[in-house]
N, C-alpha and C positions, 0 to 999 in steps of 0.2 A: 597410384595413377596420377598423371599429370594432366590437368584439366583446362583449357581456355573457353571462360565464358566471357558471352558477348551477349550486353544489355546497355541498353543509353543510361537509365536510369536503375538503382537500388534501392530501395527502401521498403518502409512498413506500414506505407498509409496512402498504398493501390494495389490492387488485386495482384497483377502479373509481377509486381517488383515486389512485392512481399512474399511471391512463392520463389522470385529468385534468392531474395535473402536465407530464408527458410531452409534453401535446399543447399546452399553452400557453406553457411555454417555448418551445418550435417557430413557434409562431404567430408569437411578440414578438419571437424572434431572425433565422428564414429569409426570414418575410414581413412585418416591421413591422409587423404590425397591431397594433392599441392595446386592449390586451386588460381589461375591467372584469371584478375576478374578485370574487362577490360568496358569501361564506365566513362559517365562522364559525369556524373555525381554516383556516391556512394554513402547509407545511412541506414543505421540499425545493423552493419554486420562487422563478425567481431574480426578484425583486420590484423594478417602479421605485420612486426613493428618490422619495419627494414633493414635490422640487424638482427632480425632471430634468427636460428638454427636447428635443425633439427628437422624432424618428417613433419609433414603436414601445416594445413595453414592459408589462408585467402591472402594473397598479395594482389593490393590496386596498382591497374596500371590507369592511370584517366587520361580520356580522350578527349581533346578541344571538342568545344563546340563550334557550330559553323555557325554566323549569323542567317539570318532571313525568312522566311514563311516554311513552312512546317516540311513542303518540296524542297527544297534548298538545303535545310538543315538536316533532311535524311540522308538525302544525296552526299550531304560533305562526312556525316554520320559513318556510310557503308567506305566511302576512300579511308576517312580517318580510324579509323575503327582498325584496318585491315595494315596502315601503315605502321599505326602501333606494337602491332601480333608481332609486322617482323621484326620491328626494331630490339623487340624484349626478344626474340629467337635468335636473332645476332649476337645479341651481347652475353645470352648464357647459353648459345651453342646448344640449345636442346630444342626440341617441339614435341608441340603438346600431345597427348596419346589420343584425346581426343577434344573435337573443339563443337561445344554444347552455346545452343541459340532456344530462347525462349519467341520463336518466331523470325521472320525474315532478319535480321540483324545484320547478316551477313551472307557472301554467295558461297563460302565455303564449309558450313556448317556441317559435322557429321553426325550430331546428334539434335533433330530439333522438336520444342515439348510445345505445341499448336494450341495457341489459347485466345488467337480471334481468327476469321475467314473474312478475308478484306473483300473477296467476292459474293459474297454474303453480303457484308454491309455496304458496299456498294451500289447493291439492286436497290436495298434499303435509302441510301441516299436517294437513288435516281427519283424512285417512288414517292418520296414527300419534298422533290427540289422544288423550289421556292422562286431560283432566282436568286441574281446578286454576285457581289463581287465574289466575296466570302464564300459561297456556295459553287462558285465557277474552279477557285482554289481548291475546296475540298472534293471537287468532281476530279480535276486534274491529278490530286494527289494520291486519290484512292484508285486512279488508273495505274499511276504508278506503280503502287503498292500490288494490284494486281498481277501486272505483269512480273514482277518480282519469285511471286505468287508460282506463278506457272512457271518461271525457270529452276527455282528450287525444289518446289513441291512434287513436281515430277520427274525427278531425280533419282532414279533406285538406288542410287548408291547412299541417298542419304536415310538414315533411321528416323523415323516418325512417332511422334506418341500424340497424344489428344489427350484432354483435360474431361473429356466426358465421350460418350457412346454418339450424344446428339454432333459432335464435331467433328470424329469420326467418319462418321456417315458422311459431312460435306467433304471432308477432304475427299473420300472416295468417289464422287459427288461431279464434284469439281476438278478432280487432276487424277481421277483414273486407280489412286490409291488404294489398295483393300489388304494393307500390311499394317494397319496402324494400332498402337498398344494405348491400350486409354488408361491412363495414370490420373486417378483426381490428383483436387489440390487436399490438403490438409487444413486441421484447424491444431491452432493452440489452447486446449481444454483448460489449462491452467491460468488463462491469461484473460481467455475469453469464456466465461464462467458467469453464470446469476452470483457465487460470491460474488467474484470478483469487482461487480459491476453496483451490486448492490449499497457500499458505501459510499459511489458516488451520484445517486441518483440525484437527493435533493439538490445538492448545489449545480448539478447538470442542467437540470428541468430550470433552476434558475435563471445559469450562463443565458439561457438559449431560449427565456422569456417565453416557460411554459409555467401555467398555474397549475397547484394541486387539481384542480377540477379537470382540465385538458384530458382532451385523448388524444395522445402525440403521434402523427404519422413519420414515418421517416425515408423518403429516399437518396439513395448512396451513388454516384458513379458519374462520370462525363459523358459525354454527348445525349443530352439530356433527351432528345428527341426520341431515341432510339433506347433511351430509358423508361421511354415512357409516360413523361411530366404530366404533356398535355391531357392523356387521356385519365391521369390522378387529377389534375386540378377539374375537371369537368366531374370526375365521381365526386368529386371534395364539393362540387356545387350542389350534388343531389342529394348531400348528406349535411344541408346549412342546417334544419336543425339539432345536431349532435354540436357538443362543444369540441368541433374538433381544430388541431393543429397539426401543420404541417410544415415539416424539417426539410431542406435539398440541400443536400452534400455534393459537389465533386465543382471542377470547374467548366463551365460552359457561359455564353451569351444568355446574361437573364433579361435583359429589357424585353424580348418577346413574350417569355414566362409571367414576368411580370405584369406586363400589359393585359395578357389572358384571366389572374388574378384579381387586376382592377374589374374586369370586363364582367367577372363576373361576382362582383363584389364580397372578400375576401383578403384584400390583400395584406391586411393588416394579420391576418390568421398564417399566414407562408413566412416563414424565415430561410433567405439563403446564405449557407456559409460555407466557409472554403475549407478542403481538406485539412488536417492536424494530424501531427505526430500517433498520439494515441486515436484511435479512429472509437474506441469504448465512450470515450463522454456523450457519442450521439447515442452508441444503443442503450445508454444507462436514461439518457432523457424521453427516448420511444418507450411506447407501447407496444408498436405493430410494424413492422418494417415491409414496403408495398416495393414490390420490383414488377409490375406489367412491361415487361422489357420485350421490343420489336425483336429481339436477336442476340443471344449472350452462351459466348461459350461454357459456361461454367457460371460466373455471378458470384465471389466469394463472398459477399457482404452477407446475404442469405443466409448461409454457411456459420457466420461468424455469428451472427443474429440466433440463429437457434441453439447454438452454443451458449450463448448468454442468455437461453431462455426467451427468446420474443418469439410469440406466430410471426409466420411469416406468410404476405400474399405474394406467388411466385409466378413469371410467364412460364408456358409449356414450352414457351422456347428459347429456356435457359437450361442449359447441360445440366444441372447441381437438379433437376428435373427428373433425370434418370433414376435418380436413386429415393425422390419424394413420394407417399403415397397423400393424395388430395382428402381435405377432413379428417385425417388423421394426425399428420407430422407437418402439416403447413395447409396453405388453402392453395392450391396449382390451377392458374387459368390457364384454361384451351384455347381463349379468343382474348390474348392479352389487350386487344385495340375494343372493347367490347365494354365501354362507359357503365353502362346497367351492371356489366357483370361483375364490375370492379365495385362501385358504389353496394353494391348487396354483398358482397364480401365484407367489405370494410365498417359495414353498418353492423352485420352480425357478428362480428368481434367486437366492435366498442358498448355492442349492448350483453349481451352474453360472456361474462367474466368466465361463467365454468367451462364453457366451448374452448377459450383464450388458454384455461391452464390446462387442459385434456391435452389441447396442439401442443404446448407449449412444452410440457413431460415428454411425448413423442419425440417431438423435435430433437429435448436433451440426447433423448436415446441414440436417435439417426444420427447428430452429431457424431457421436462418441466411435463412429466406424470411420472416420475419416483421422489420418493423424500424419504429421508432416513428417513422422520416422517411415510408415510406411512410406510415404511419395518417395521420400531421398532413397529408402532402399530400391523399390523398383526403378527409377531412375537412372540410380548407378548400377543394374543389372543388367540396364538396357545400353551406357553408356561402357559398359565391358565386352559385351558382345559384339557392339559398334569398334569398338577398339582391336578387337582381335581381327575382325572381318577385313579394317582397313589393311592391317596388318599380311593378311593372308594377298591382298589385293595386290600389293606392293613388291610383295614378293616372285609375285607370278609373270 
């Protein structure tokens, strides 16, 4: 089968672009399909060289980027994206059987696998807007995104899948949906492993100016509001006397974070750093990885974190939810925005070591039902039926 995906970005050190890598590697190698991956950076996946031959194989085709604010560069994103498709169908007189979007990427997508609700985060926006220039931008953009939203999403011709049961639900929610196949994400057991992670803890805990005495908090992801920060650094206040530390990964605006830290004196105890290749040296430095997250389709870090052994504290309204049971396989808050509730979580793990391995064995277990063989296969199940369907469509 002949595949066009459509992704800005690939790689293995963010949720959504690391389930794209995942799943095309998979495609090129288990089932030979001949994968057009149309990018505009491409990393971590294993690429045919431009002279091979034979079945199967991910060929890049990369798209310019557009300059300008985050509006502008999608906008030139959804044109560029679409002129490239045809320019590669021109010159090898073929098209693709079917054309797979890890979300709005494009208007013509026939197979798309939902892994945010921009109308979701958008209420969410509205709800804690501030003000500002920055914040007038990101109102603008997520309008955009919406609308995007509502012309594709409710599209019966296009095939649907969700990342969790909780996403699901919004699409049907939101655009009237009630066909959608919920496909999690996978994890790499092999990769993401207490081995695995175990030889590099010390000099991890080091990098990233934790002492052996620490209790390392760890949160992962962008837009940090909607992550959750503020309402971790307020539990992180109620817990000054624990030696605790706390990690924030992903990129966002920290001088507000920041200031919150001074504010409330700690800030020496926060370290913030940017995404990395290997995303494992932060779970090798954590203890406990805290997601109170406003709204998260799925939440792959969680995922990854118990695979390598960490409790994990989880919002109830993170998809990767659906499948946790609370005090058992993770600690799952009901009132993610619920400071007390977070701070007494996080207190009775850093004092309760046998609590931490009970979750933590659990954890391994739940892990072990998630695997990025199954994702690719139901995926490409979904994207065969999509392909026959068009097919019949076409015909008629």
């Amino acid at each position: 089968m002949r595949i066009a995906v459509i992704s800005p970005f690939v790689d293995r050190q963010h949720g959504t672009e690391r389930a794209v890598a995942e799943l095309v590697d998979r495609l090129a190698a288990r089932y030979e399909d001949e994968i057009d991956l149309y990018s505009q950076s491409v990393n971590g996946v294993n690429l045919k060289p431009d002279a091979a031959a034979g079945h199967g194989g991910v060929a890049w085709h990369r798209v310019r980027s557009f300059p300008g604010p985050h509006l502008l560069q999608f906008l030139g994103w959804i044109f560029l994206n679409r002129r490239a498709r045809r320019r590669q169908e021109r010159t090898v007189r073929k098209t693709p059987d079917v054309v797979f979007s890890p979300g709005i990427n494009a208007l013509d997508a026939d197979v798309i696998l939902v892994h945010a609700i921009f109308h979701r985060v958008a209420e969410l926006q509205r709800s804690h807007d501030h003000g500002g220039l920055h914040r007038l931008h990101r109102k603008v953009y997520y309008a955009f995104l919406c609308s995007l939203e509502r012309r594709v999403y409710t599209d019966p011709q296009v095939t649907l899948a969700a990342v969790s049961q909780h996403t699901a639900e919004q699409v049907a929610r939101y655009f009237g949906r009630k066909d959608v196949t919920v496909i999690p994400n996978g994890v790499d057991q092999d990769h993401f492993s207490p081995a695995a992670i175990a030889p590099m803890r010390e000099r991890c805990r080091q990098e990233t100016k934790c002492s052996p005495k620490d209790f390392v908090l760890l949160l992962i992801g962008n837009d940090w509001n909607n992550k959750g920060l503020k309402t971790t650094l307020e539990a992180f206040a109620r817990c000054e006397d624990l030696p605790l530390r706390l990690l924030v990964v992903g990129h966002d605006s920290q001088a507000p974070f920041r200031d919150d830290a001074r504010r409330l004196g700690f800030a020496d105890r926060v370290e913030f750093l940017a995404p990395v290749e290997d995303v494992r040296i932060f779970y090798a430095a954590a203890d406990t990885l805290v997601a109170p997250s406003l709204e998260d389709s799925f939440n792959m870090p969680v995922l990854e974190a118990m695979s390598c052994g960490l409790p994990v504290v989880v919002s109830s309204r993170a998809g990767i939810s659906d499948w946790l049971t609370s005090d058992r396989d993770s600690v799952v808050l009901e009132d993610p925005e619920s400071v007390e509730t977070l701070a007494h979580a996080i207190r009775a793990l850093a004092l309760n070591p046998a609590r931490r391995n009970e979750i933590s064995a659990n954890a391994l277990q739940t892990a072990k039902k998630f695997s990025w063989d199954a994702h690719a296969s139901a995926m490409r199940e979904l994207m065969v039926r999509a392909s026959k369907e068009k097919v019949r469509l076409k015909s008629n």
